[in-house]
C-alpha positions in Angstrom: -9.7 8.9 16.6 -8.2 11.3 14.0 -4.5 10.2 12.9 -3.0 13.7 14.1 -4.5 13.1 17.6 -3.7 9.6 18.0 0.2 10.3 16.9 0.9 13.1 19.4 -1.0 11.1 22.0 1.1 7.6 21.5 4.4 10.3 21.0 3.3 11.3 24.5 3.2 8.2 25.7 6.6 6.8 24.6 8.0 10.7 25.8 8.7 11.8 21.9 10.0 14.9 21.3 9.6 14.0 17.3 7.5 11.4 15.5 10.7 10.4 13.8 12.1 9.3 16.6 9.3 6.6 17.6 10.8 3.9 16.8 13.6 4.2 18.8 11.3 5.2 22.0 9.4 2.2 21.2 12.7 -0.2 21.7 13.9 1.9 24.9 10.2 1.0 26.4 10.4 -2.3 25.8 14.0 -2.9 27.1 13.4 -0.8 30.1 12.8 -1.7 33.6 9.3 -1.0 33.5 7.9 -1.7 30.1 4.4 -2.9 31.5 3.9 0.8 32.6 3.9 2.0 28.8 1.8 -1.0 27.9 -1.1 0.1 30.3 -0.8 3.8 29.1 -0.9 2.3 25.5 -4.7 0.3 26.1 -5.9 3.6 28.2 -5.7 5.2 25.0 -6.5 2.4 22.6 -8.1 -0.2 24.5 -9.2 -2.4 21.5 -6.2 -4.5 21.0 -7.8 -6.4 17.9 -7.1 -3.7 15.7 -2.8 -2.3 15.1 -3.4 1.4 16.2 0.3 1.9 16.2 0.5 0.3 12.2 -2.2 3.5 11.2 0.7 6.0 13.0 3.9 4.5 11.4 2.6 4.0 7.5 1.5 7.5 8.0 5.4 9.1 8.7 7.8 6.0 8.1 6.5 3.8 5.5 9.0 3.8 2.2 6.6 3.3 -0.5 9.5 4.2 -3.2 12.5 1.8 -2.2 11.3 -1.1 0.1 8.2 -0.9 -1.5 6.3 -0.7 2.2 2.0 -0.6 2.0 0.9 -2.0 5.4 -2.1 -4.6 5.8 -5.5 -2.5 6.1 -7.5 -4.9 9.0 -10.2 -6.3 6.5 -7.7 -7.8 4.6 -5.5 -9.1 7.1 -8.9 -11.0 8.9 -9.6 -12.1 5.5 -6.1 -13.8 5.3 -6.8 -15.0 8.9 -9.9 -16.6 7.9 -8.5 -18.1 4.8 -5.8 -19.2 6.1 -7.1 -21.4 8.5 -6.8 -25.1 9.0 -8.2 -27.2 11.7 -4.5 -28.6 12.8 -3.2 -25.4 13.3 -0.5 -24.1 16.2 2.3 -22.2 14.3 1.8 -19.4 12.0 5.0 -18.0 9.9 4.0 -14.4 9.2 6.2 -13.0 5.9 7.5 -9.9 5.6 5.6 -9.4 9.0 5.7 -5.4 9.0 3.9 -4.0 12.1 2.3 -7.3 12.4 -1.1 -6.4 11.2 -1.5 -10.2 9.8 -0.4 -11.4 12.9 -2.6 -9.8 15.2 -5.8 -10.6 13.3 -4.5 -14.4 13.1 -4.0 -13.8 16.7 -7.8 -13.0 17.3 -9.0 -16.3 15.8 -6.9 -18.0 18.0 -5.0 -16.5 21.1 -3.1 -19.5 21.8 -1.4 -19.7 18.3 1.9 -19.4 18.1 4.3 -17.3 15.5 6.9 -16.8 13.6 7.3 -13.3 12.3 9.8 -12.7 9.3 10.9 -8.7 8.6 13.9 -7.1 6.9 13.1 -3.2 8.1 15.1 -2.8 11.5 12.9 0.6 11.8 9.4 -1.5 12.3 10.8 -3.9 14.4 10.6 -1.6 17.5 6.7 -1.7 16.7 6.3 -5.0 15.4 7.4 -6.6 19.5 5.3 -3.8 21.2 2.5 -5.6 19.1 3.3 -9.0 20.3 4.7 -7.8 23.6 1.4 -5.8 24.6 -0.9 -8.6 23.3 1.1 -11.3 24.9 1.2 -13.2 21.6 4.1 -16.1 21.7 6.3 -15.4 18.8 10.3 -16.0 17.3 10.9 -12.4 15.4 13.8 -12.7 13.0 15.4 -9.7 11.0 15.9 -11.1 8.0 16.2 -10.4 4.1 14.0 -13.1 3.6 14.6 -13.7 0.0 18.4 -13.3 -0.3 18.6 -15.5 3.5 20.6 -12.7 5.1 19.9 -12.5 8.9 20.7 -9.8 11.1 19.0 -10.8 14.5 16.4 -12.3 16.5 13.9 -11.9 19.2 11.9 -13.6 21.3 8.6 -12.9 22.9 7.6 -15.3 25.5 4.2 -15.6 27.0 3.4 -13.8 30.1 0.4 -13.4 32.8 -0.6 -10.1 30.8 2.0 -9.1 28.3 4.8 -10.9 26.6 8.5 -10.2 27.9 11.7 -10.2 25.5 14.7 -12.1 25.0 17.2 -11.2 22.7 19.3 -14.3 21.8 23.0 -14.1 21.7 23.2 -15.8 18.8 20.2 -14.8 16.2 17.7 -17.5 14.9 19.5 -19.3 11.9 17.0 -22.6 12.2 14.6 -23.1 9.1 11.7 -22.7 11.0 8.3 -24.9 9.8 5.1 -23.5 10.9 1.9 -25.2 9.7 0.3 -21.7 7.9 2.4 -19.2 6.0 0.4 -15.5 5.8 2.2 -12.6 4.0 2.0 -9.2 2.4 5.4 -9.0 0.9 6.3 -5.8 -1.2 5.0 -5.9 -5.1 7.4 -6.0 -7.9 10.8 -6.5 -6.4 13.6 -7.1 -8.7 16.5 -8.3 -6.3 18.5 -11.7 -6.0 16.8 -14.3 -4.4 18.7 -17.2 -2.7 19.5 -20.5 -4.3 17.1 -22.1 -1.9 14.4 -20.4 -3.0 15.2 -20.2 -6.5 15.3 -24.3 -6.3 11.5 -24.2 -5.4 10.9 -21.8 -8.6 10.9 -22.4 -12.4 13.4 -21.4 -14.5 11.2 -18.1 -15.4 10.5 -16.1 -11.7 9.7 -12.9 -10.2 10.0 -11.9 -6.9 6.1 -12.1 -6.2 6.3 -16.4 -6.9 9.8 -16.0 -4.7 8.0 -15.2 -1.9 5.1 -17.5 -2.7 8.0 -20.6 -3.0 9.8 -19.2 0.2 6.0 -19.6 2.1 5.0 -23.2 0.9 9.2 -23.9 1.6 7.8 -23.0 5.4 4.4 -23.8 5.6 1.4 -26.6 4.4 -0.8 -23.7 3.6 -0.4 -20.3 3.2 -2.4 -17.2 1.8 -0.5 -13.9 0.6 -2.0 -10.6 -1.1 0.1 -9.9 -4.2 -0.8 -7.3 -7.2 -3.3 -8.5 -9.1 -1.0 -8.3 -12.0 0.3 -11.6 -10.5 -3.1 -13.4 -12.1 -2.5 -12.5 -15.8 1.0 -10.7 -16.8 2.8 -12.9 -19.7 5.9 -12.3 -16.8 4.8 -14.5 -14.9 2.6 -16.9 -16.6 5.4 -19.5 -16.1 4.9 -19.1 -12.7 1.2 -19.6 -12.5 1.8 -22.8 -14.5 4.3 -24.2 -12.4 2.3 -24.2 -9.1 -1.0 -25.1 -11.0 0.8 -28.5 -12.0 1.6 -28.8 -8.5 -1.3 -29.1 -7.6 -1.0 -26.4 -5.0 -3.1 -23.6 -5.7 -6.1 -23.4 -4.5 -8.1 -20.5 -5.0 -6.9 -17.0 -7.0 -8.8 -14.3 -5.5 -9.4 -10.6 -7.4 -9.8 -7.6 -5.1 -11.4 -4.2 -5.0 -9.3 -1.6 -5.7 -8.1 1.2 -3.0 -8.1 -1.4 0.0 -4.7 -0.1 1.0 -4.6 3.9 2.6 -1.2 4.2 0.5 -1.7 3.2 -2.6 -4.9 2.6 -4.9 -3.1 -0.6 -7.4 -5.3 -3.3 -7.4 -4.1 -6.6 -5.3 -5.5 -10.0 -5.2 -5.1 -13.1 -2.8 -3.6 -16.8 -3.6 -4.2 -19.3 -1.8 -2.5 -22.1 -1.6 -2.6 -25.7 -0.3 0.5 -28.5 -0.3 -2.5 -31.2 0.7 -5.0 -30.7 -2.2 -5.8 -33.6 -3.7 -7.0 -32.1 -7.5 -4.9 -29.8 -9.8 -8.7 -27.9 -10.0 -8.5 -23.9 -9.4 -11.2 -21.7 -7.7 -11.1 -18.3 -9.6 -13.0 -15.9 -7.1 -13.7 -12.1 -7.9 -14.7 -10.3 -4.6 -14.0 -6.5 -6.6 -17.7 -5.7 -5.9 -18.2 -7.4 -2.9 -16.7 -4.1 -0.6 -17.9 -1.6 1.8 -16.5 2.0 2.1 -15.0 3.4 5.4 -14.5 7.3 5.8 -10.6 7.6 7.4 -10.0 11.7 9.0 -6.9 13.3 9.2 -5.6 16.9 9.6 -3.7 18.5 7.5 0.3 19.1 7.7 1.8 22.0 8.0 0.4 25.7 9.2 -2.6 26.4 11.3 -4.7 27.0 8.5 -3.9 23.4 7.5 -3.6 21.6 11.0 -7.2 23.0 11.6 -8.7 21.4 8.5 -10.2 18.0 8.7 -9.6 16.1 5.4 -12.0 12.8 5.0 -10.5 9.9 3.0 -12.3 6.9 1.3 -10.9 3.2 1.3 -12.5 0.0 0.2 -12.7 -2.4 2.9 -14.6 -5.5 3.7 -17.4 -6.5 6.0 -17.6 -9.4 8.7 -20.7 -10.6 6.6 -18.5 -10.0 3.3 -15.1 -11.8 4.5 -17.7 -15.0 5.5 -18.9 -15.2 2.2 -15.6 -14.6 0.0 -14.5 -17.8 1.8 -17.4 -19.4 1.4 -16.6 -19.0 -2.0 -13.4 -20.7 -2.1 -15.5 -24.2 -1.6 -18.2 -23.3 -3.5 -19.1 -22.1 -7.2 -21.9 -19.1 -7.3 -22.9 -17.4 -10.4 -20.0 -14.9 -11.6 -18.5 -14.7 -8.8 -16.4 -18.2 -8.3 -15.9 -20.7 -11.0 -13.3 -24.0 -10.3 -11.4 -24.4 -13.7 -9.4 -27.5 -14.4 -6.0 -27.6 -15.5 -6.5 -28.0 -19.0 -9.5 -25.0 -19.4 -6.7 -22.7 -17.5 -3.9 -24.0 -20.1 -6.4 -22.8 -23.0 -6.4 -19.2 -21.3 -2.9 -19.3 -20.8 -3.1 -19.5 -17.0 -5.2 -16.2 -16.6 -6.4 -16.7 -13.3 -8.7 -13.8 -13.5 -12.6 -15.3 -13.7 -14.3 -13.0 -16.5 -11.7 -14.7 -19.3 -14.1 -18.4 -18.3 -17.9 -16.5 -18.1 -20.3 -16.8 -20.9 -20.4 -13.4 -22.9 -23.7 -12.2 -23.6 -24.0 -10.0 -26.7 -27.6 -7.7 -26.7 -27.4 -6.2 -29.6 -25.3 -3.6 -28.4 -22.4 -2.1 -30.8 -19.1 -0.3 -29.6 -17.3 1.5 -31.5 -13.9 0.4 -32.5 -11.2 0.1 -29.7 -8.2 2.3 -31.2 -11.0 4.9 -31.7 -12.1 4.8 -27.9 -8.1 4.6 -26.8 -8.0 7.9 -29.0 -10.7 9.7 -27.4 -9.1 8.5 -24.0 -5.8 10.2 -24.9 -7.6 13.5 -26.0 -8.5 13.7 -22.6 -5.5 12.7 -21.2 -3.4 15.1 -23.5 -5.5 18.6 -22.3 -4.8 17.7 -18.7 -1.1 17.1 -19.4 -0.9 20.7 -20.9 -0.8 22.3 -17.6 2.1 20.4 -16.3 3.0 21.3 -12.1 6.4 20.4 -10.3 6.2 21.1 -7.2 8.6 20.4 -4.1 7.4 17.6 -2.1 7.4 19.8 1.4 5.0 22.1 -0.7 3.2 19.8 -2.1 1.8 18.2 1.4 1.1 22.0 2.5 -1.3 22.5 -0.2 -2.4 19.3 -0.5 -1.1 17.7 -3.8 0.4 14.8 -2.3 -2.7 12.5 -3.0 -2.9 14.3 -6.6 1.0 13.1 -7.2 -0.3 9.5 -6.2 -3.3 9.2 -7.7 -1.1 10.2 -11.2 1.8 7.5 -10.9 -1.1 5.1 -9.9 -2.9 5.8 -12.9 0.4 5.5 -14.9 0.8 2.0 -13.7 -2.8 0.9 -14.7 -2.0 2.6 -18.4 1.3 0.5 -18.3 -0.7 -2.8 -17.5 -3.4 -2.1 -20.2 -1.4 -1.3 -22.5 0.5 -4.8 -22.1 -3.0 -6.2 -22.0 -3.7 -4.6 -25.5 -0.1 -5.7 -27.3 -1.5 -9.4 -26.0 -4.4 -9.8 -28.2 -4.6 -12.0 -30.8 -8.0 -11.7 -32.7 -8.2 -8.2 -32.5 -5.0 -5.0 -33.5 -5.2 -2.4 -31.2 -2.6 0.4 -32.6 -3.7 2.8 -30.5 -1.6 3.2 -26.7 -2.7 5.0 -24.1 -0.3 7.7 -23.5 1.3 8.6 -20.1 -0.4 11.5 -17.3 2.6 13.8 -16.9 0.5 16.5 -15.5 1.9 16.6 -12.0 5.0 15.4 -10.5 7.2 15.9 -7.2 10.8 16.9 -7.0 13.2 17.3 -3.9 14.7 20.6 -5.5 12.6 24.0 -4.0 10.4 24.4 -7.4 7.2 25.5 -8.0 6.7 25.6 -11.6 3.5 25.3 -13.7 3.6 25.6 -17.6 1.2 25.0 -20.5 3.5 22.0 -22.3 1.6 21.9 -26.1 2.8 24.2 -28.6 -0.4 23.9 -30.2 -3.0 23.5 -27.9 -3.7 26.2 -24.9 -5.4 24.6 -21.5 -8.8 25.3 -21.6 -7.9 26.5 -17.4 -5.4 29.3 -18.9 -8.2 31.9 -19.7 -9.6 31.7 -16.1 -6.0 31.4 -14.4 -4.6 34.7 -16.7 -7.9 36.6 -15.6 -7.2 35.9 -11.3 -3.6 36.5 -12.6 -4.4 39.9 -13.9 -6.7 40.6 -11.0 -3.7 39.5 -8.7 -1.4 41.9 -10.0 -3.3 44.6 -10.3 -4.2 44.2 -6.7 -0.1 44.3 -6.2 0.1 47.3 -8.4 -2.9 49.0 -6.4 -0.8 47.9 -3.0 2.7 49.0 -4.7 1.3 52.6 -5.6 -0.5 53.0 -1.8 2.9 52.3 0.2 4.6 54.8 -2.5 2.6 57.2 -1.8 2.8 56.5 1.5 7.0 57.1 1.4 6.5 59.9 -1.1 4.1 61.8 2.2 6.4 59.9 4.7 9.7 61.8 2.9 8.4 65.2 1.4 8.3 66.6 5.0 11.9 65.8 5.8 13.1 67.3 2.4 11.4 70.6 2.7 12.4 71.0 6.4 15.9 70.0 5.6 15.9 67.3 7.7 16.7 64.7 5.0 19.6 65.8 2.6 21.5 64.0 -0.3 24.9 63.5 -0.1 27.6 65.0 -2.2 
């Protein structure tokens, strides 16, 4: 169903009169007197419970990309973390920075009798997050909680029905350290907050937030999976990290993924695994990033009826049944160039990259590149012309002629540059002067502009010639218009002056 459809048919259900106010509706439905009336509305309308219809509706309109740092679990990935994941002794699942509970609810379908433990800071998704639970009847403590800071600001409980799960709100929130025997997670990427002493006591001295959550996991769990940014695998930042938990002996597999998996965002991620029981400090270094499928997403445009009555088709990366199998199939077994098990002291040589192509073979065939500051300099040529035209344009415009995905797809570009660039100062064997310079060529502002200007002194866009030429054509259509309604006053007027009917004043 396309996402405009499906949003005013759930805001129907729940009686919203906005789709801001969701959330809200969502908790009044599941505190009323009758929530299992909304429940069996919900499943008429999206009777395949196996997949978090209500997730696809809230990243949409509520998801805060820019502070809390919020991209929601597409389903491939979370059944690949399910899958994973898995252990034969299993019965309680801690989900991390559970969001909407997309995780959850594909852990759920492996095994309907798991019980869980579902971690969230955002009080807005909570609301959605126990409709989840509540509507698949899925046992589970949810606790409001800054997880890495410790701070708790309530709990829930959903306990097992007939057919759907009812509610308890404690008096007194959840403050027990709850063990489970798997930790999933999606936290948010590239945090820089305080973290709790606890925490900070399962780190070394050198942390990010990414390992914080990863320390705050095995802290709860025996084994635990989590999708971080695939920077994780390779930034100096956190190479520290990457040693620590190699020498523990706990990781178990480092896992690169495809790029544009997530609808919000297009960075790169990857997936650790880890494993407290292991019995070898050995590393499986996997790269699934051509092992994908591509799924067509449709969604009408905001704003007008000329824009609500176009259909727009987006393109994600996601992954197969057949495809999930075989990445973890991987995680046992080295194939090819696609999984490789690296002891300890081959990843110390590469400084704990994790990322599989630093341990292949190269084969050289006789084919010469040119030099890499000369290929960086072609690159920012290119980059240069399309930074001449530069466009700021106010965010409400922006989605109304359809520049939002433009704006995203030029910060996400920026943070690759950033990364390579890093990746380039790194080398040791081999100067690269060259940098590859920022894309400034669209941005988003709150102010009501709408400016576009050519920003070289000294070189003109190549677009200018064609954009002056419909400007001309544009105002001399004004001009043409301008001179017709003046004539049209001048024949509207010259009656009423001759007659005497219209007269100047003194």
């Amino acid at each position: 169903m396309e996402l405009k459809e499906l949003t005013l048919k759930i805001c129907d259900i729940f009686g919203c009169s906005s789709i801001t106010t969701l959330p809200d509706k969502v908790m009044f439905a599941l505190f009323s007197q009758n929530p299992t009336l909304y429940f069996e509305k919900y499943k008429e309308l999206c009777p395949d419970l196996t997949v978090d219809w209500m997730q696809r509706v809230y990243q949409f309109y509520h998801a805060d990309r820019k502070e809390k740092k919020q991209d929601y679990t597409p389903v491939s990935l979370s059944k690949l973390v399910a899958f994973l994941s898995y252990t034969p002794c299993e019965k309680v699942v801690y989900d991390c920075c559970a969001g909407s509970g997309s995780l959850t609810i594909q852990k759920w379908c492996t095994n309907p009798d798991l019980k869980f433990v579902c971690e969230e800071l955002d009080t807005n998704v909570l609301p959605i997050l126990l409709f989840n639970l509540c509507i698949r009847n899925i046992d589970a403590t949810v606790v409001n909680k800054n997880i890495l800071t410790g701070d708790i600001i309530g709990s829930y409980k959903v306990i097992r029905g007939s057919i759907y799960g009812v509610i308890q709100r404690p008096m007194f929130p959840e403050t027990e350290f709850l063990k489970a025997d798997v930790g999933i997670s999606n936290p948010p990427f590239n945090l820089k907050v305080p973290v709790s002493e606890e925490i900070i006591k399962a780190l070394p001295q050198k942390y990010t937030c990414n390992f914080a959550f990863v320390a705050h996991c095995l802290q709860r769990s025996e084994r635990c999976a989590l999708i971080l940014p695939r920077g994780v695998l390779t930034s100096k930042e956190e190479k520290e990290c990457r040693r620590y938990f190699i020498e523990k002996g706990w990781l178990q597999a480092a896992i690169s993924l495809p790029e544009k998996m997530f609808e919000s965002t297009s960075v790169a991620t990857c997936i650790l695994l880890f494993d407290k029981k292991k019995t070898s400090k050995d590393v499986m270094l996997i790269n699934a990033e051509g092992m994908k499928s591509v799924e067509v997403r449709e969604q009408r445009g905001e704003g007008g009826a000329s824009h609500y009555n176009r259909i727009y088709k987006k393109e994600f990366n996601t992954f197969s049944d057949e495809q999930i199998a075989a990445i973890c199939e991987l995680t046992v077994k080295e194939q090819d160039s696609f999984s490789k098990r690296l002891s300890i002291e081959e990843l110390e040589q590469k400084g704990y990259n994790l990322t599989i192509g630093s341990y292949l073979p190269i084969e050289l065939k006789g084919t010469i590149h040119r030099d890499f500051n000369a290929i960086i300099s072609d690159i920012n040529r290119v980059i240069r012309e399309r930074n001449v035209i530069k466009v700021t344009v106010n965010k409400v415009w922006a989605e109304r002629l359809g520049l939002t995905e433009i704006i995203k797809d030029c910060e996400s570009s920026n943070e690759v540059v950033k990364a390579m660039n890093e990746s380039f100062a790194s080398f040791k064997n081999y100067e690269v002067k060259e940098k590859i310079i920022e894309n400034k060529y669209i941005q988003s502002s709150n102010s009501k502009v709408f400016c576009i200007e050519n920003t070289d002194k000294e070189i003109l866009s190549s677009i200018m010639p064609f954009f002056m030429n419909m400007y001309k054509q544009h105002i001399y259509y004004l001009n043409n218009e301008e001179n017709r309604l003046l004539s049209e006053l001048r024949d509207s007027m010259l009656p009423l002056l001759m007659n005497g009917e219209l007269t100047f004043k003194d």
